[in-house]
C-alpha positions in Angstrom: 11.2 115.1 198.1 11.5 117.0 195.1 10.1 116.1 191.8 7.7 112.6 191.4 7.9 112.0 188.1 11.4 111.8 186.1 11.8 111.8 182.6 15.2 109.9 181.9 16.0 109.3 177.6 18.9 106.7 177.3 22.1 109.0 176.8 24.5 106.4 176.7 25.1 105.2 173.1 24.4 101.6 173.5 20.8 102.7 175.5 20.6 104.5 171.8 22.0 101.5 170.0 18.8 99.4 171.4 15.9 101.6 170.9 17.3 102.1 167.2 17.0 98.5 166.8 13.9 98.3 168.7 12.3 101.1 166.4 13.5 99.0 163.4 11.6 95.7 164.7 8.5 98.0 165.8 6.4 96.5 163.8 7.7 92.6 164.5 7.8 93.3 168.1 4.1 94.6 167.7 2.6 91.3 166.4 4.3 89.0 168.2 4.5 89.9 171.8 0.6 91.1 171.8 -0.4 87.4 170.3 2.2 85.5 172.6 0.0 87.7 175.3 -3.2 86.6 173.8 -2.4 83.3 173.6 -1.3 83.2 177.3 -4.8 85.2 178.4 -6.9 82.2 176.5 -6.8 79.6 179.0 -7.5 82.1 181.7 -11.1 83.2 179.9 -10.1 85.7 177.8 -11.5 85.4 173.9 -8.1 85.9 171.6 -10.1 89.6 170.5 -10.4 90.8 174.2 -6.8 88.9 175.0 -5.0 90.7 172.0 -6.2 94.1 172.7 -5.3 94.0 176.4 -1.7 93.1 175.2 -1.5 94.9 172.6 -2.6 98.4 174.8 0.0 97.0 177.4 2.9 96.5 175.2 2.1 99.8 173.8 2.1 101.1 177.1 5.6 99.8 178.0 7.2 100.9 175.3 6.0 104.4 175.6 6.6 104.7 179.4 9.8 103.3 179.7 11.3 106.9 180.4 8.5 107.5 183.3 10.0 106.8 186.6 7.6 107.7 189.8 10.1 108.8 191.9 8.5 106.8 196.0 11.2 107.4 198.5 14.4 109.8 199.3 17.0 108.4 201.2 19.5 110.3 202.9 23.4 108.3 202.8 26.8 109.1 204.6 29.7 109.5 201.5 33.1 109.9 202.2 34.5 112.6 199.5 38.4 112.7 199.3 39.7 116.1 198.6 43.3 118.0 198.8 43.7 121.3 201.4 46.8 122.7 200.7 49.4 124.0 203.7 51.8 126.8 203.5 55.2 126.3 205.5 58.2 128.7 204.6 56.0 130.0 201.0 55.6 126.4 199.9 52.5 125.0 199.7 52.5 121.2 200.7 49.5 119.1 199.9 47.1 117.4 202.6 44.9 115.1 201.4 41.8 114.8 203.4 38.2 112.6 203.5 35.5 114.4 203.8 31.9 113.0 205.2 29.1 114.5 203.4 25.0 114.0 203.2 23.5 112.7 199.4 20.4 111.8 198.5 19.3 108.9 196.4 15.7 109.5 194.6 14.7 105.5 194.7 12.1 105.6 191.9 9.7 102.5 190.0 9.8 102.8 186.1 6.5 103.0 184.2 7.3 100.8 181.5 9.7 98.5 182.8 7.5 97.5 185.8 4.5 98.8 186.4 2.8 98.0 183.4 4.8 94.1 183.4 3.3 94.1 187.3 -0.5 94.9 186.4 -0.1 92.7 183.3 1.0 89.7 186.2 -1.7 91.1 188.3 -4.4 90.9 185.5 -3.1 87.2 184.9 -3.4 86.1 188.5 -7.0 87.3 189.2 -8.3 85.7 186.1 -6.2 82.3 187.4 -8.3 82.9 190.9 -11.4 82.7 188.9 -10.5 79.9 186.9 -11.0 76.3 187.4 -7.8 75.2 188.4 -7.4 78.2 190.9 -5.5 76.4 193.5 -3.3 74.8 191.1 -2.4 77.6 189.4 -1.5 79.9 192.6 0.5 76.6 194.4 2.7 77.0 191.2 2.8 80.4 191.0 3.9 80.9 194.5 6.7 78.3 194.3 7.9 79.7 191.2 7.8 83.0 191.9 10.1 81.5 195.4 12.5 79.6 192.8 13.1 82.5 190.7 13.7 85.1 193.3 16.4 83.0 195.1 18.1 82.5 191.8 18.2 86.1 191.0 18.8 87.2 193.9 22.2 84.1 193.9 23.3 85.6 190.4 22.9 89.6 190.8 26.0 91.5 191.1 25.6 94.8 192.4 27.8 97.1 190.7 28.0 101.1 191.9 27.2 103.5 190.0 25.4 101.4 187.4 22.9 99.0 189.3 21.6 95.2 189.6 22.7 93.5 187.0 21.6 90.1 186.0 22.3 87.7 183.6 19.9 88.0 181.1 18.5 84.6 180.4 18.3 82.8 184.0 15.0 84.9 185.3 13.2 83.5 182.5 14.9 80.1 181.9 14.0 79.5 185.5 10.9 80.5 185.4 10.1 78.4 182.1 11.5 75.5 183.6 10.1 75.6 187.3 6.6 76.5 185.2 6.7 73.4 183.1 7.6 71.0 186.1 5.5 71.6 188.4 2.2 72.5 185.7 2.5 69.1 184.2 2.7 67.6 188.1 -0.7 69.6 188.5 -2.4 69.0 185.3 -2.2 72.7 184.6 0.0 72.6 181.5 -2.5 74.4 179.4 -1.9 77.7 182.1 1.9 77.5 181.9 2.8 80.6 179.4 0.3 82.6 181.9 2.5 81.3 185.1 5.8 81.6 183.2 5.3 85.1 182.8 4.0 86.5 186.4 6.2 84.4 188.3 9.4 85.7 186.1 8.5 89.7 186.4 7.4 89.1 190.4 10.6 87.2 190.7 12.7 89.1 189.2 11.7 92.1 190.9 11.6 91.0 194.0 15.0 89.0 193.9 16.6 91.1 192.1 15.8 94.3 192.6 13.9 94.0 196.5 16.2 92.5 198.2 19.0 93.7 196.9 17.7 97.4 197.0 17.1 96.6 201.0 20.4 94.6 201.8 22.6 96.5 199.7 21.5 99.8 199.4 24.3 101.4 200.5 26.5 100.2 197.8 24.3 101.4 195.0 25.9 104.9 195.1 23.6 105.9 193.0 21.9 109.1 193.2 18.2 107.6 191.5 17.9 104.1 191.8 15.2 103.3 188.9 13.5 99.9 189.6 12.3 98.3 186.3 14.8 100.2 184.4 16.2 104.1 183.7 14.9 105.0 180.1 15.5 101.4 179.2 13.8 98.0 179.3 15.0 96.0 183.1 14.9 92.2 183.6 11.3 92.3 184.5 9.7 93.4 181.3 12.4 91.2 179.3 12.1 88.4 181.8 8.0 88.0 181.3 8.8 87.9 177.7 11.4 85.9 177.3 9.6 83.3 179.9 6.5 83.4 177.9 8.3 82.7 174.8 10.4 79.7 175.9 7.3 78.5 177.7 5.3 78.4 174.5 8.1 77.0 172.7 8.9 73.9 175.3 5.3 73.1 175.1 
């Protein structure tokens, strides 16, 4: 395999469109997604000073990284190529088309920013629930959330080639929120919900959408790097821990 890290900037004017925006709202997105963080880490032991400063250093992580992709695996694929060999009869040439099979190579790579940093920030979440008073609570709901939003993003991804997983925007979280808030208030655990909200949507999404699909339908990706967590640009995971978090807060 060739090179392990990529560097891939957003090229395509509406990946330019959204980090204009998203350097506009810098500073909003700064104080509000670190404290939503916080406020999540509280229950789990964290004081809001320790809480803010890990979010806020992960945030800023994300944001920065979200052009590193760590390039894991090369996989070798069968493509057929048409092409056009031309015949002579007489001085006149006559077309034959033809398909040719040739060997590509897709680079499947894990972006920085997009899901590694959302997957330690789960992690982080998790062992401070293990440690926690409600720990067997907490990781009942987790698991079956994390089982509820993987089925339904793995139901509502369309794989299109060339481009990637896509998924509508809104149901990794909204499911996640939703599953969170029933089965938290069935376990007295309410108070840990923006914490569950947001592992189980990143875990969920990544393994429902991007996991199974990547295995199942890998062939169809025709991509040659397939970027999980995103190419230059924020995936479904990150957005879907925020977004959960949010609506979680907000419901309760």
């Amino acid at each position: 395999m060739g090179k392990k890290v990529i560097i891939q900037l957003p090229l395509h004017p509406l990946f330019l469109a959204f980090f204009l925006i998203l350097a506009s709202t810098a500073l909003v997105w700064l104080l509000f997604v670190p404290s939503a963080l916080a406020c999540a880490f509280q229950p789990l032991g964290l004081s809001p000073r320790v809480g803010y400063a890990v979010a806020l250093i992960m945030v800023l992580l994300s944001m920065m990284l979200s052009f590193v992709n760590i390039a894991i695996a090369e996989v070798s694929r069968q493509v057929l190529v048409p092409e056009i060999d031309y015949v002579s009869f007489f001085g006149i040439y006559y077309p034959v088309p033809r398909i040719r099979l040739v060997t590509a190579k897709t680079v499947i790579a894990v972006n920085v920013g997009g899901a590694v940093v959302p997957l330690a920030i789960s992690s982080l979440m998790i062992l401070l629930m293990i440690v926690s008073s409600k720990a067997l609570e907490a990781l009942v709901v987790e698991a079956l959330t994390i089982a509820v939003v993987s089925l339904v993003s793995y139901a509502s991804s369309r794989i299109i080639p060339g481009v990637g997983i896509v998924v509508p925007a809104l149901i990794p979280p909204l499911v996640a929120a939703l599953s969170v808030m029933v089965l938290s208030g069935l376990v007295s655990a309410v108070e840990l919900a923006p914490a569950l909200a947001y592992s189980g949507a990143v875990i969920g999404a990544l393994i429902g959408a991007d996991v199974v699909n990547l295995v199942k339908h890998f062939n169809k990706l025709q991509s040659p790097l397939i970027s999980i967590g995103g190419a230059g640009t924020f995936d479904g995971i990150y957005l879907s821990g925020i977004a959960a978090l949010f609506l979680t807060m907000l419901f309760i």
